[in-house]
Backbone as CSV, one residue per row, in Angstrom:
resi,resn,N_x,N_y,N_z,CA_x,CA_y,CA_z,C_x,C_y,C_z
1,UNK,-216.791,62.164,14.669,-216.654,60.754,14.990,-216.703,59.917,13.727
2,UNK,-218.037,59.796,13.512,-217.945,58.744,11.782,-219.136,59.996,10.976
3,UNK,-218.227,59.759,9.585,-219.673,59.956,8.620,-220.466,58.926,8.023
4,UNK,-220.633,58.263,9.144,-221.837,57.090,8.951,-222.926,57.987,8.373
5,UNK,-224.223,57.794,7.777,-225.277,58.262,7.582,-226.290,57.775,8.940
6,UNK,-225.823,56.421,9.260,-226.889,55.968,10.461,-226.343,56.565,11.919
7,UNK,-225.189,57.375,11.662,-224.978,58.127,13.303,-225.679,59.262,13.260
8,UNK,-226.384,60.185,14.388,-227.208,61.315,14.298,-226.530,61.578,15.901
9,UNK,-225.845,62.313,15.844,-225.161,63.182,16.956,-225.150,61.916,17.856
10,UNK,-223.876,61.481,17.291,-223.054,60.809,18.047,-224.331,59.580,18.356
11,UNK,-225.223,59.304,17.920,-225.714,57.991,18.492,-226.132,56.970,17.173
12,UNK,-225.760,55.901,16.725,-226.249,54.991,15.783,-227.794,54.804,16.009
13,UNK,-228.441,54.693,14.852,-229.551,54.555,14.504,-229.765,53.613,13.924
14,UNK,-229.321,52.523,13.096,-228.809,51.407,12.504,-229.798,50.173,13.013
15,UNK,-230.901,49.916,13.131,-231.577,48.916,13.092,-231.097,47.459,14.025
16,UNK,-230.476,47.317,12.869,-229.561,45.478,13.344,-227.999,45.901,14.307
17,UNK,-227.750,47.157,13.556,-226.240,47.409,14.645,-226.756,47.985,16.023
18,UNK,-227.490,48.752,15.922,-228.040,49.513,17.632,-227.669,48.535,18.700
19,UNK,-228.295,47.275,18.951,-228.164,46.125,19.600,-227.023,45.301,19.923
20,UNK,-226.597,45.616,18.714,-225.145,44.764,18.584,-223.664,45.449,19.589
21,UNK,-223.827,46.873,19.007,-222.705,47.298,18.870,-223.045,48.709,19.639
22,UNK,-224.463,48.934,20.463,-224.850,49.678,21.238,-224.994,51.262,21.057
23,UNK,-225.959,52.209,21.389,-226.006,53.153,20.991,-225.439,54.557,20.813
24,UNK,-223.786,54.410,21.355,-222.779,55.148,21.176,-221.868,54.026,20.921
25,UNK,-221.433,53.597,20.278,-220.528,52.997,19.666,-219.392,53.625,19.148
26,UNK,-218.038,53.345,20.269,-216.736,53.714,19.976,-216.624,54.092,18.767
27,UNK,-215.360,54.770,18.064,-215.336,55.602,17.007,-214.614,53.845,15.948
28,UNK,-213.472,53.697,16.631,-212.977,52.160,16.056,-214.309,51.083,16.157
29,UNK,-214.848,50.959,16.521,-216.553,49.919,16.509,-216.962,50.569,15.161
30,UNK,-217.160,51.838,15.386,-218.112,51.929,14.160,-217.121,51.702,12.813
31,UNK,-216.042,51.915,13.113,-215.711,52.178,11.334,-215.144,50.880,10.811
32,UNK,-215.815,49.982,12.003,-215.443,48.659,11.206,-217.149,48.131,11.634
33,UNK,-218.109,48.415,11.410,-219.313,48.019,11.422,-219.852,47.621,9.786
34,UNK,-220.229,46.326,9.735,-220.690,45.530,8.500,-221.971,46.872,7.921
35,UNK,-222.683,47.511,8.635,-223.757,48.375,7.823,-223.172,49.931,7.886
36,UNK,-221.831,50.452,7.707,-221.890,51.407,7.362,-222.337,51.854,6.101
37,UNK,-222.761,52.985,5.994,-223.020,53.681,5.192,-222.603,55.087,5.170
38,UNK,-221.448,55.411,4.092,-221.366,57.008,4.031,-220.197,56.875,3.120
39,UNK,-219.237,57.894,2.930,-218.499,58.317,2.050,-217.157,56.748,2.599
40,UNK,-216.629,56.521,1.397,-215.956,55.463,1.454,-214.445,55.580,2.825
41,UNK,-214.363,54.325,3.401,-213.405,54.570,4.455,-212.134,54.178,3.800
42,UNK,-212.519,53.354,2.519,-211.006,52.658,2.193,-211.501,51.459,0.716
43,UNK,-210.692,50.981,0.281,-211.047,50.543,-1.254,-212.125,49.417,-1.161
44,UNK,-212.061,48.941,0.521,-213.319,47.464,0.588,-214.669,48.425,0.576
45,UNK,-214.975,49.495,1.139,-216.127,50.141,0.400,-216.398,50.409,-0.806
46,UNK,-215.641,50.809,-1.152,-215.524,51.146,-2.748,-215.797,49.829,-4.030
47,UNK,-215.302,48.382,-3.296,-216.027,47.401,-3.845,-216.642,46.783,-3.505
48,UNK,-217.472,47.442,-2.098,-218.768,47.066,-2.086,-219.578,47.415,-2.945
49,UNK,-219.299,48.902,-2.783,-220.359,49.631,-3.614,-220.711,49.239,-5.020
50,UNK,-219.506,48.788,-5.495,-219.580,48.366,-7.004,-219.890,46.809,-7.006
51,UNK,-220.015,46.116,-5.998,-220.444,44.678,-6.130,-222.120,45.212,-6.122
52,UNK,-222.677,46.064,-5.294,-223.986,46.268,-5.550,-224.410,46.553,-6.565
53,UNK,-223.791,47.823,-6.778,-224.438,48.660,-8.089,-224.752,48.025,-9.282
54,UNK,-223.544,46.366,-9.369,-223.566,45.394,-10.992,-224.375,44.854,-10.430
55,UNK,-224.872,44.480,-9.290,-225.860,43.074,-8.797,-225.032,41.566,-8.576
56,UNK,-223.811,42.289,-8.473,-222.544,41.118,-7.901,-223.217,40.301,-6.999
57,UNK,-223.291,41.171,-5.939,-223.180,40.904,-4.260,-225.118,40.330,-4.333
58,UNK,-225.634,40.656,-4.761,-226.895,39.792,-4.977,-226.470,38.382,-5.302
59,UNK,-226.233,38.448,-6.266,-225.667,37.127,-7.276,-225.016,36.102,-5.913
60,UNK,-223.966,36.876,-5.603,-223.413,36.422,-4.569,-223.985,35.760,-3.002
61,UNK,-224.891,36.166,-2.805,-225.769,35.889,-1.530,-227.243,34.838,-2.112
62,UNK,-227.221,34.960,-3.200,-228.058,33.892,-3.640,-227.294,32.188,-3.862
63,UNK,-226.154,32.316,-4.056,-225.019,31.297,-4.783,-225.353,31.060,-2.806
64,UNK,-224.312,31.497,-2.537,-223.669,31.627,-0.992,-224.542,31.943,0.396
65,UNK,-225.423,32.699,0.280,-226.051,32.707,1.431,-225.092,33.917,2.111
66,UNK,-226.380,34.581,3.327,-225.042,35.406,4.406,-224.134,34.541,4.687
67,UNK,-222.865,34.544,4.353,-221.973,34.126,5.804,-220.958,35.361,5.978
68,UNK,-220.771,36.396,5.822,-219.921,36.909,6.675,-218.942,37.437,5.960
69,UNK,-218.606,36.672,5.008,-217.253,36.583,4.751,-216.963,38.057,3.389
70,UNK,-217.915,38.894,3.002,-217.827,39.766,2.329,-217.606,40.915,2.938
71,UNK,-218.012,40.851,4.675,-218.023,42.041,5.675,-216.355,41.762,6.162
72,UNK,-215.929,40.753,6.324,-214.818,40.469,6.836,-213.747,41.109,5.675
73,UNK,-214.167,40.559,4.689,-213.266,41.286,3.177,-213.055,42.990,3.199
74,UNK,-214.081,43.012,3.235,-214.542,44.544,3.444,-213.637,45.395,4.200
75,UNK,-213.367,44.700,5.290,-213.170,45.398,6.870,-211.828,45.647,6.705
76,UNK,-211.087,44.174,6.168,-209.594,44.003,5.883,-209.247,44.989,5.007
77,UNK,-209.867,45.270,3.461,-209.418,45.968,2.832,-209.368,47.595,3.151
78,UNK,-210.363,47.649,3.666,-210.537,49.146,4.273,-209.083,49.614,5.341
79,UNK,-208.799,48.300,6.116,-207.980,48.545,7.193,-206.516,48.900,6.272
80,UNK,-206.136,48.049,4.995,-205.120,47.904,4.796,-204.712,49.128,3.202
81,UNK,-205.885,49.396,3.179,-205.968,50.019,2.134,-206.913,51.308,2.070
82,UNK,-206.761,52.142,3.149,-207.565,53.281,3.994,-207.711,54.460,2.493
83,UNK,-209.133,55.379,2.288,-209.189,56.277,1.783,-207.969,57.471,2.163
């Protein structure tokens, strides 16, 4: 299904997503879920990862605050630009 790290046989474990997005969560739900975690789905992981690793995306949420709009980036690029 996903190599999320927060799925454990087929059920999300995910804290803030469990609730959201429920504890079997479709295979398309999860692989567009704002807290995945696991091997990259597509290049918007890949600059997530690297907005963290410099302390971008810190920087960024201190300037900006959550709104959303880095998960939405994320989601798009992954969709359009798949591993």
């Amino acid at each position: 299904m996903s190599s999320c790290t927060h799925m454990i046989d087929g059920d999300c474990t995910h804290a803030i997503a469990l609730p959201i997005y429920g504890a079997r969560p479709s295979a398309g739900v999860c692989n567009q879920c704002e807290h995945y975690a696991g091997a990259p789905r597509g290049i918007g992981d890949i600059v997530h990862t690297l907005a963290n690793v410099t302390g971008l995306a810190a920087i960024q949420r201190v300037v900006n605050g959550k709104c959303g709009k880095c998960a939405k980036r994320r989601i798009e690029m992954n969709t359009r630009y798949p591993s």
